[in-house]
C-alpha positions, -999 to 999 in steps of 0.1 A, spaced: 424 -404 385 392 -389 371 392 -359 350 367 -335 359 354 -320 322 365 -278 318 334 -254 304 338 -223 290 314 -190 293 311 -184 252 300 -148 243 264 -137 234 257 -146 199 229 -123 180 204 -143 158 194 -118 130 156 -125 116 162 -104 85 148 -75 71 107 -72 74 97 -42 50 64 -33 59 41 -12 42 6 6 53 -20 27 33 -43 53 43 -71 76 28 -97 99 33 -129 81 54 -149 89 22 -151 98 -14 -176 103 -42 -182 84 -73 -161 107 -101 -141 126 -74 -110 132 -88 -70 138 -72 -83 115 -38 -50 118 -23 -39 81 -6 -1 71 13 17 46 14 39 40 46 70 23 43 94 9 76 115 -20 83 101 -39 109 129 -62 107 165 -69 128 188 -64 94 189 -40 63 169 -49 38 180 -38 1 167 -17 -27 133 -10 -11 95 -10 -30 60 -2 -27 32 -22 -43 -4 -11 -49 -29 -35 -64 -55 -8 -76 -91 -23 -85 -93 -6 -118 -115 -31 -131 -148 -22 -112 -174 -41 -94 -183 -57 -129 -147 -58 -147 -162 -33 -172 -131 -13 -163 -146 15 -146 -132 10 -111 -106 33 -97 -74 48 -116 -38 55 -106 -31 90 -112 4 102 -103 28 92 -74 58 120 -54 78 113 -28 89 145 -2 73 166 -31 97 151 -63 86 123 -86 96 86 -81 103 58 -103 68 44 -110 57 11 -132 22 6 -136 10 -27 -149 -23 -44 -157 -30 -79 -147 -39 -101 -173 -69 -126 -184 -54 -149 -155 -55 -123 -125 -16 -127 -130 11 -102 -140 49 -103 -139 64 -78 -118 87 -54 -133 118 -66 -118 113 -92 -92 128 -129 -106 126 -164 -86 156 -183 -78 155 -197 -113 161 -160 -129 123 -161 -141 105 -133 -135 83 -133 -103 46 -136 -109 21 -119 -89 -13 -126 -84 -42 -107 -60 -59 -87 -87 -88 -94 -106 -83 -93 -150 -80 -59 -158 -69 -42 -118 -36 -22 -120 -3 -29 -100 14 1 -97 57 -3 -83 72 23 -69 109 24 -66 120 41 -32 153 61 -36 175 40 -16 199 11 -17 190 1 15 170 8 40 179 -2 78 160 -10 112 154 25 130 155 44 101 121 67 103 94 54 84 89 73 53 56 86 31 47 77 -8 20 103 -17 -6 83 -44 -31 103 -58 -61 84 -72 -93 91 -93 -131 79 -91 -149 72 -118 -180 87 -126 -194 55 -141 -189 35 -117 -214 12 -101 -226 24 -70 -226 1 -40 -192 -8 -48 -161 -12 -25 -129 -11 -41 -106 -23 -22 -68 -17 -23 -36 -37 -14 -7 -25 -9 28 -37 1 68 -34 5 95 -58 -4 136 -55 -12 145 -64 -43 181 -74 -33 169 -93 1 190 -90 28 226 -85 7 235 -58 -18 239 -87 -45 219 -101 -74 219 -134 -60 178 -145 -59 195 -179 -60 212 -176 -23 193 -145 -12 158 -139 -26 137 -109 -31 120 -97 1 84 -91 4 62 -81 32 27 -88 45 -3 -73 22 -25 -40 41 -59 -34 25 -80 -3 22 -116 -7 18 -135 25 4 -176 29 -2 -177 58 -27 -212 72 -24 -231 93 -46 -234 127 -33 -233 143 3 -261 160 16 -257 188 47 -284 204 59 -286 241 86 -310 263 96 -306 301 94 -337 308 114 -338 338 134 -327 339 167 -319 301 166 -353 293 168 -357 251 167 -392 233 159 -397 204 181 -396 170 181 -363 146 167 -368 149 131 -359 185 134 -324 184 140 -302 211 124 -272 229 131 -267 261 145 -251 290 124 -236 312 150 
């Protein structure tokens, strides 16, 4: 007789991607060459489908300046929800390269990162938790920055920032099995200029000359 093969319904099976740890940075739409205490943040979220552990921030700071005569911008101090937070700062070297603080390859080496020019800062910040998991609000790192004054103008500094786990996707050292976590780069470009000019009229009874070049705002 012929035996008609048996198939079983098998239950859903989830496919985790992992953790994603994604971070954004944001800033004023302008600043001025020496302004000082420019206040920038640095989102972090998990994108992801799984915890990801022992979170980070990155922020590649352009210190060295349009000419690498050091007189870009400065890292200043860092809070998170008002209290300090465990900060490294870091200058890359001759190479454009630096080794990250705690980061190691598979090998136990520690990780290399590249992106900024000799001289730029990298500046880790060490978010308070051991894990961070999908759907948990996104959460705010406060950066304050400062401008030099001899800087050259015409330059755009530009800063990168990003988020990682240090632990991957398991709450053990293992880089061998599970390897540190990190997320795409975001960028901020900023044009500090040299001065802001504003100009009103306090003419009586808003009286206005004619013609386009006389523009001006009324004081009410």
């Amino acid at each position: 007789m012929t035996v008609k093969p048996k198939f079983e319904l098998l239950e859903d099976r989830i496919v985790l991607d992992g953790a994603d740890p994604e971070v954004t940075i944001s800033g004023p739409e302008g600043v001025e060459l020496g302004q000082q205490d420019v206040a920038y943040t640095l989102t972090f979220d998990n994108t992801g489908t799984d915890s990801g552990y022992v979170p980070y921030a990155e922020l590649i700071i352009p210190t060295s300046g349009l000419d690498g005569e050091g007189d870009g911008p400065s890292f200043d101090s860092a809070s998170f929800l008002g209290a300090a937070i465990t900060t490294t700062e870091l200058t890359f070297d001759a190479s454009g390269e630096v080794e990250h603080p705690f980061l190691t390859n598979p090998d136990g080496t520690p990780l290399i990162v590249t992106g900024g020019q000799p001289g730029d800062t990298l500046v880790v910040f060490e978010l308070p938790y051991g894990s961070f998991s999908p759907g948990i609000p996104a959460v705010d790192i406060d950066v304050v920055i400062d401008f030099s004054d001899q800087a050259d103008l015409g330059a755009t500094p530009t800063f990168q920032a990003l988020g990682g786990f240090a632990l991957g996707c398991d709450a053990l050292d293992n880089p061998a099995d599970d390897a540190p976590i990190r997320g795409d780069t975001d960028s901020l470009v900023q044009n500090p200029t040299l001065f802001n000019v504003a100009k009103r009229s306090t003419a009586p009874e808003l009286e206005q000359a004619t013609g386009p070049s006389y523009v001006y705002q009324y004081v009410l």
